[in-house]
VOPAGU-2260 file (C-alpha; in pm, 1 decimal, decimal comma):
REM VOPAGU-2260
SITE   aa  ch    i         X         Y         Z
SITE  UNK   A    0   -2454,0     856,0     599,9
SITE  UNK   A    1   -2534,9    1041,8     272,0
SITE  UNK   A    2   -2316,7    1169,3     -24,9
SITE  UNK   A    3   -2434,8    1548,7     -39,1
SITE  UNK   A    4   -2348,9    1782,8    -298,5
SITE  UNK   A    5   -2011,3    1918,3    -331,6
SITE  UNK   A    6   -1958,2    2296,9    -355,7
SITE  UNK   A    7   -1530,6    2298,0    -384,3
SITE  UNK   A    8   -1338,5    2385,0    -693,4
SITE  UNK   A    9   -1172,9    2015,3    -693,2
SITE  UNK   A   10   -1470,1    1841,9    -726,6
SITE  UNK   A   11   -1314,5    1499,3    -826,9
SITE  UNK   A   12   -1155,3    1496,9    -447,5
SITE  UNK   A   13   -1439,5    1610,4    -257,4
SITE  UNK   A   14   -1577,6    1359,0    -437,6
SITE  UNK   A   15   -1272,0    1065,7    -341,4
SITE  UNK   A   16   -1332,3    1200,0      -4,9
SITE  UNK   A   17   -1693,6    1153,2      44,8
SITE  UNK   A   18   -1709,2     782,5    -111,2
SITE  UNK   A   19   -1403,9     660,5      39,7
SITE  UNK   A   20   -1547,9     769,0     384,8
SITE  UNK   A   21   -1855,6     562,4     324,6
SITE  UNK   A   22   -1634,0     303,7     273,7
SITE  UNK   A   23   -1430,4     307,6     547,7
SITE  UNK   A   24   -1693,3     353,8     767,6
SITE  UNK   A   25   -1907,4      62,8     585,8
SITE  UNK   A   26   -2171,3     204,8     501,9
SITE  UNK   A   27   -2053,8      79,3     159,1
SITE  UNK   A   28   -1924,9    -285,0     280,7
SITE  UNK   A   29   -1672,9    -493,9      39,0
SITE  UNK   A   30   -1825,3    -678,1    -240,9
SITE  UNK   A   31   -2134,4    -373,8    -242,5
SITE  UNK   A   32   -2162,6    -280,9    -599,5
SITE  UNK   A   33   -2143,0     133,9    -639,4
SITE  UNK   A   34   -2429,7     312,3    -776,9
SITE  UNK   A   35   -2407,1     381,2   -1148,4
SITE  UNK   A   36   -2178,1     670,3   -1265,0
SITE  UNK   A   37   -2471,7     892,9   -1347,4
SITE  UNK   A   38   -2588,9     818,5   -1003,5
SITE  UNK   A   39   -2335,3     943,3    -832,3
SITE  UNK   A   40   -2277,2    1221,9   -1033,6
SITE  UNK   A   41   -2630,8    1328,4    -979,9
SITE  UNK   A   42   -2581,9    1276,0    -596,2
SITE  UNK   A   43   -2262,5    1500,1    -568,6
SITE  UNK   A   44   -2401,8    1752,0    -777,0
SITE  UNK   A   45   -2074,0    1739,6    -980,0
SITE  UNK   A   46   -2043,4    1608,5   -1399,6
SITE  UNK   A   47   -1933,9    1275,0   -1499,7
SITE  UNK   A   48   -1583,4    1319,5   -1577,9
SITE  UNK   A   49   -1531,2    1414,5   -1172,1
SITE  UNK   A   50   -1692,8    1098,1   -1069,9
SITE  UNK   A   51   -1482,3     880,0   -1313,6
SITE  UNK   A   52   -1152,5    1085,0   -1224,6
SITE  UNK   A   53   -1286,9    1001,9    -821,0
SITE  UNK   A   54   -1299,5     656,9    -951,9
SITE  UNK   A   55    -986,4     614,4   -1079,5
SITE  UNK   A   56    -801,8     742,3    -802,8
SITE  UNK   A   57   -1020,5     529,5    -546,1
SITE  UNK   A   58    -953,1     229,2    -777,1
SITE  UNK   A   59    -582,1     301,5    -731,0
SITE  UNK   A   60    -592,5     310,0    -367,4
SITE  UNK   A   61    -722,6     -19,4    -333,0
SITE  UNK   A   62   -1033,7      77,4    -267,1
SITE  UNK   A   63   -1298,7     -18,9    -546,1
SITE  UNK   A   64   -1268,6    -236,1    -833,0
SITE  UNK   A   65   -1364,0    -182,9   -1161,5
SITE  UNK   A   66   -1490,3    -458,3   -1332,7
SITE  UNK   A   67   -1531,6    -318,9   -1757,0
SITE  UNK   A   68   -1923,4    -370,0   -1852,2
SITE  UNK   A   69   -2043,7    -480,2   -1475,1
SITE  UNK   A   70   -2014,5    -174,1   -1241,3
SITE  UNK   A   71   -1758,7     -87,0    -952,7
SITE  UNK   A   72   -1784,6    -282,6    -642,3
SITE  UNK   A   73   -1606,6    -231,3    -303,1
SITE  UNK   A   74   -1302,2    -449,6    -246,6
SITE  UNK   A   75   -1189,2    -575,5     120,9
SITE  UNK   A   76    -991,5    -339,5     262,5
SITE  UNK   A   77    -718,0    -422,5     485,4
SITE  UNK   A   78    -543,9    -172,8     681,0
SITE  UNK   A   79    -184,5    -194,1     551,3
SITE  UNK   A   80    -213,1    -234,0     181,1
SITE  UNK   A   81    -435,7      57,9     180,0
SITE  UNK   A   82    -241,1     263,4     397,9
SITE  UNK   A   83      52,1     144,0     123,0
SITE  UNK   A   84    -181,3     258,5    -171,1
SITE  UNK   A   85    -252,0     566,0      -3,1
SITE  UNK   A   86      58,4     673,4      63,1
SITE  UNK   A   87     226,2     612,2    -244,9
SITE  UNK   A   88     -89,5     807,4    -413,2
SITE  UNK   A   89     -17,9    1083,4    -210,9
SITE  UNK   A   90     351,4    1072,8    -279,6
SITE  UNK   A   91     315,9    1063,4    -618,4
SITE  UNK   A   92     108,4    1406,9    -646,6
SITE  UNK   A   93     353,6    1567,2    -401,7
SITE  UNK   A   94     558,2    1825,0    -564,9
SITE  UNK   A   95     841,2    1815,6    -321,2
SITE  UNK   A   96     911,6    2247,7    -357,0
SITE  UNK   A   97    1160,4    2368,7     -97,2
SITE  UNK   A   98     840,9    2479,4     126,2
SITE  UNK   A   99     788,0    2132,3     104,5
SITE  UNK   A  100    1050,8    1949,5     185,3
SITE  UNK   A  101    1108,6    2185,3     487,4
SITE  UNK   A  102     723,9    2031,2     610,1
SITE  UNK   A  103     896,6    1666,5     531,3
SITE  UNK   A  104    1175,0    1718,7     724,5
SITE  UNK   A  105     937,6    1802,6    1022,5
SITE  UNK   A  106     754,7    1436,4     982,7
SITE  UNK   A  107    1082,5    1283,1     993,8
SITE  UNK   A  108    1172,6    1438,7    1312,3
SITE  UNK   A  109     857,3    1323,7    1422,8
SITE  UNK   A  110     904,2    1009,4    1309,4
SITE  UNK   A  111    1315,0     907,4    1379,3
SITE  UNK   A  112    1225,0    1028,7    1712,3
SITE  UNK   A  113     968,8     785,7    1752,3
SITE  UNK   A  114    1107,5     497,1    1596,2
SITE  UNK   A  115    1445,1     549,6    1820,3
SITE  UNK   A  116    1237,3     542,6    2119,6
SITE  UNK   A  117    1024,8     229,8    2020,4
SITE  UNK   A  118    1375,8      44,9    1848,8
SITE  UNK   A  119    1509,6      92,5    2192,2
SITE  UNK   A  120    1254,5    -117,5    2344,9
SITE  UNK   A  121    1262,3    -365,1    2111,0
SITE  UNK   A  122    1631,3    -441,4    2043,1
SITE  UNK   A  123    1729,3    -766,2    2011,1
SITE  UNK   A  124    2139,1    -868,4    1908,7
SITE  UNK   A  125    2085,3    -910,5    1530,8
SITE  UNK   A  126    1945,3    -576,7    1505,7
SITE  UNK   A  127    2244,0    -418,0    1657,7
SITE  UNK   A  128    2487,8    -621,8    1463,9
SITE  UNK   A  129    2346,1    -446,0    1142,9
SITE  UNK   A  130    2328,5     -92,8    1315,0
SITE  UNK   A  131    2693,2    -193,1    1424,0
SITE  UNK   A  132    2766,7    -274,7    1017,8
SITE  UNK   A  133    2611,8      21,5     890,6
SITE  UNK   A  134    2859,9     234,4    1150,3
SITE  UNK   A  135    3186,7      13,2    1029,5
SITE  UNK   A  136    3063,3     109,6     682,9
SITE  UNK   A  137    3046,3     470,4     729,9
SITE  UNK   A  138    3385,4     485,8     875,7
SITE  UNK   A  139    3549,0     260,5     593,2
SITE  UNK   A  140    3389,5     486,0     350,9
SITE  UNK   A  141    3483,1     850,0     492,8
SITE  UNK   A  142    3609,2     952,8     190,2
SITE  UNK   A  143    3334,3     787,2     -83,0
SITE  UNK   A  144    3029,1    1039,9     -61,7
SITE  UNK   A  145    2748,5     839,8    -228,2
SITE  UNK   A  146    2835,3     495,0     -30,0
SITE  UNK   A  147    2896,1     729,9     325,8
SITE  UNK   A  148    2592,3     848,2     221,5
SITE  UNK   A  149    2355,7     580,7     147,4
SITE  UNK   A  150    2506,0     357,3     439,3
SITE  UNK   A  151    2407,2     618,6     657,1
SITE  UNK   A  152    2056,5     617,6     537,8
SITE  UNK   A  153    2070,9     215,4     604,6
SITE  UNK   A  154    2160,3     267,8     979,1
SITE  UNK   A  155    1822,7     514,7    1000,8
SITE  UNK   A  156    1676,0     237,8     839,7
SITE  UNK   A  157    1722,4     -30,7    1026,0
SITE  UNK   A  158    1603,6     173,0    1343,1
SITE  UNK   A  159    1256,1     198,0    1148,4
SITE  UNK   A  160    1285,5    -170,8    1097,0
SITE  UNK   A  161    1367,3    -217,1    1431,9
SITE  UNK   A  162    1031,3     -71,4    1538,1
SITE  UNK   A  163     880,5    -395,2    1419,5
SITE  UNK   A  164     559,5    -184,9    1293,0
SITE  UNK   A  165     516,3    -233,8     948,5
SITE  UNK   A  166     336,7     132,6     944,0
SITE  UNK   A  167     612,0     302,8    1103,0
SITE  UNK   A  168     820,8     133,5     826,6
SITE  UNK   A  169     622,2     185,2     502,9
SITE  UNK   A  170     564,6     588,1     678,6
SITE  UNK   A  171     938,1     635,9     697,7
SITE  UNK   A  172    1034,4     488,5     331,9
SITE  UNK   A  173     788,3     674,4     150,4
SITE  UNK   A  174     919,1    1001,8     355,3
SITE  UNK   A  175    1281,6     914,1     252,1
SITE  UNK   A  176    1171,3     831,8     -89,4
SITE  UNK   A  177    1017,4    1216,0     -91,3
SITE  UNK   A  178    1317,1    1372,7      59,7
SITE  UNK   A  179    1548,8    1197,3    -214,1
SITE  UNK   A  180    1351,9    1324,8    -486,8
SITE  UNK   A  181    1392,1    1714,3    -361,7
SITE  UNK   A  182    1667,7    1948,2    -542,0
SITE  UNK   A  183    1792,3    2039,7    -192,9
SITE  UNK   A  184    1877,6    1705,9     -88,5
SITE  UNK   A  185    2027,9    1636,2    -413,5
SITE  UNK   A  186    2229,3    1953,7    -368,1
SITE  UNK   A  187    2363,5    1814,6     -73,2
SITE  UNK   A  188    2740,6    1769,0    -199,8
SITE  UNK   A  189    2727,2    2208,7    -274,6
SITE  UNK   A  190    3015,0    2372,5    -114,3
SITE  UNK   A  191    2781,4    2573,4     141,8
SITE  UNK   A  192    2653,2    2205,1     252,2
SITE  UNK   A  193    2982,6    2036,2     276,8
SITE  UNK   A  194    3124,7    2300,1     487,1
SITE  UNK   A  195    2809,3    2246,3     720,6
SITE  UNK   A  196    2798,8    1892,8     741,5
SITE  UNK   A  197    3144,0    1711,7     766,0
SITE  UNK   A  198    3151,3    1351,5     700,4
SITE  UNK   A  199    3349,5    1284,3    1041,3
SITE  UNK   A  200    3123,3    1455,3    1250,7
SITE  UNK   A  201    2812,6    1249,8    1085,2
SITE  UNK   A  202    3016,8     953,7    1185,5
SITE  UNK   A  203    3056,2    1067,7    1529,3
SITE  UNK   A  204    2681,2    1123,1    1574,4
SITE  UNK   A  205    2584,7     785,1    1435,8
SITE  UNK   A  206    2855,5     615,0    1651,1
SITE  UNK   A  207    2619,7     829,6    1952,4
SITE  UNK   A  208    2340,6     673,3    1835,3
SITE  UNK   A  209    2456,3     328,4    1836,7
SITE  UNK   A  210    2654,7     350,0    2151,3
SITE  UNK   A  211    2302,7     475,6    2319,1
SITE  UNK   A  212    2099,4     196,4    2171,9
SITE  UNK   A  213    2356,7     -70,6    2255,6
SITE  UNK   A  214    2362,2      31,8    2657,6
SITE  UNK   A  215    1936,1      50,9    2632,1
SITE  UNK   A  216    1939,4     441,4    2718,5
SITE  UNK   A  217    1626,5     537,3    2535,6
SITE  UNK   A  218    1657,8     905,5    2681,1
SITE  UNK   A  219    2030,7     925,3    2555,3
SITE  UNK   A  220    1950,8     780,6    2203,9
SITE  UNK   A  221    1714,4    1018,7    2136,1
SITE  UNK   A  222    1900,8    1321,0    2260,9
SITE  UNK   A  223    2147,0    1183,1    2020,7
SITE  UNK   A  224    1918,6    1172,9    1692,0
SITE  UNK   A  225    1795,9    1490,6    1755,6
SITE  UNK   A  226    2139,8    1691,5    1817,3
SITE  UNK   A  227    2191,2    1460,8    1467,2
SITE  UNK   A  228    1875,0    1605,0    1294,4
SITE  UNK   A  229    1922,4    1926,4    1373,7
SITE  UNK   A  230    2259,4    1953,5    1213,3
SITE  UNK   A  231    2164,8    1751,9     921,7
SITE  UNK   A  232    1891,6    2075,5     891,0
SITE  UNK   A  233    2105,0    2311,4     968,4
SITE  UNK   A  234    2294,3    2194,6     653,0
SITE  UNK   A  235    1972,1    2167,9     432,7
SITE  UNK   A  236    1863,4    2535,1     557,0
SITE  UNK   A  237    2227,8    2711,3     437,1
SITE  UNK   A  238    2223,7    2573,6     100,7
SITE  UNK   A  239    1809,5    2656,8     107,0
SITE  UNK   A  240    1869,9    3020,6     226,4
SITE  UNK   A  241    2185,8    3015,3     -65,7
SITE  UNK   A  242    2029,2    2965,8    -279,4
SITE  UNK   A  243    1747,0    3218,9    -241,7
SITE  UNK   A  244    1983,5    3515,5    -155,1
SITE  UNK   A  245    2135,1    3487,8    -468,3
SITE  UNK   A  246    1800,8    3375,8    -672,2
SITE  UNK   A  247    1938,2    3067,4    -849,2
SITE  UNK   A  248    1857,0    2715,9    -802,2
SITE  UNK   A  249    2188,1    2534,4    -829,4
SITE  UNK   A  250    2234,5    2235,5   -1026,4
SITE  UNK   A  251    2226,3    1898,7    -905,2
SITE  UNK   A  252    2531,7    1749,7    -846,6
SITE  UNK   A  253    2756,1    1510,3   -1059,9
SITE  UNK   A  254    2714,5    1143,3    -972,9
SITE  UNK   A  255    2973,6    1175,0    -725,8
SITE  UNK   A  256    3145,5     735,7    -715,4
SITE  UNK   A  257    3474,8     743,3    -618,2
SITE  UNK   A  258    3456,1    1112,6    -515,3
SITE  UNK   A  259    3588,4    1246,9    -196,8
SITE  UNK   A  260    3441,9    1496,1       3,3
């Protein structure tokens, strides 16, 4: 395999694209020093600064090292730390719009239904005494929004862990971690959201969820998270379409401790 010239407007990633492909595929193995900058420039048919911006982002992926006054040279790539790098590169270019976070919400359908199938298989007793703590928590806390809240997040998060597949983890973290970060899902105590999503009936699907993992019924657990997705973007969708009718963006909410809902 060959770098060949580049002829997109975003040169610098057509150029990430091409040399971390080589790499992957070993045609550049670890410890391989990288042809000079010029080098590769002249290769790609692109200017200097695009290689070194290419660079930079493959050095932050794990990829290459940098080593100041004796050339870049392929590092050993294991899969999971630069899956990690890759990820968290990705998420932290991701501009998490309302388009966006719609697209998000998609992968983490995708992926609860997954992990609720493959935590299913793999339960063991200690797993389902946290799941079982998460759900005490939730009911203790009907009335304190942000700790409801963020317990409820632990009990999706201990199915992930329950998958035992540190990808599946480290995919559903950095999805959270995007879906935090988005106005909507900060906007999430708004009137229009509140009315849609009742704290009581997000305790009763959790309880479903639980009660369906405890008994082994893979089928009825994940009937159970998606019946619970769905309303969860149901929710999202009101205070999305809300907002749009009347062309404002509302503001984030107040830190909300001690709040009811």
């Amino acid at each position: 395999m060959k770098l060949r010239p580049i002829q997109r407007s975003r040169l610098y990633e057509s150029a990430v694209d091409q040399i971390r492909s080589l790499i992957l595929a070993e045609d550049y193995k670890p410890g391989d020093r990288l042809p000079p900058e010029r080098e590769l420039a002249e290769q790609l048919s692109v200017g200097r600064p695009s290689v070194r911006e290419a660079l930079r982002i493959l050095g932050a992926m794990g990829l290459i090292e940098i080593r100041a006054g004796n050339g870049t040279y392929v590092r050993d790539v294991t899969l999971l730390p630069y899956i990690d790098s890759l990820i968290t590169h990705i998420s932290s270019r991701l501009k998490v719009r309302e388009e966006n976070l719609l697209k998000l919400w998609d992968v983490r359908k995708v992926l609860e239904a997954g992990n609720v199938r493959l935590a299913c298989s793999r339960m063991t007793p200690e797993r389902l005494e946290k799941m079982a703590r998460c759900v005490r928590e939730m009911e203790e806390n009907l009335q304190r929004r942000e700790t409801f809240v963020s317990t409820g997040v632990q009990f999706h998060r201990e199915i992930a862990e329950a998958t035992d597949n540190e990808i599946l983890i480290m995919l559903w973290n950095n999805v959270w971690d995007l879906i935090l970060r988005s106005d909507a899902y900060r906007r999430r105590s708004s009137p229009r959201f509140r009315l849609r999503h009742s704290p009581s009936q997000s305790l009763a699907d959790h309880r479903k969820i639980f009660e369906a993992l405890r008994r082994g019924d893979q089928a009825g657990a994940l009937q159970a998270m998606e019946e619970h997705l769905a309303k969860e973007e149901a929710a999202f969708r009101e205070v999305l379409n809300g907002a749009a009718r009347t062309g404002k963006t509302p503001k984030p909410p107040e830190t909300a401790r001690g709040r009811s809902w």
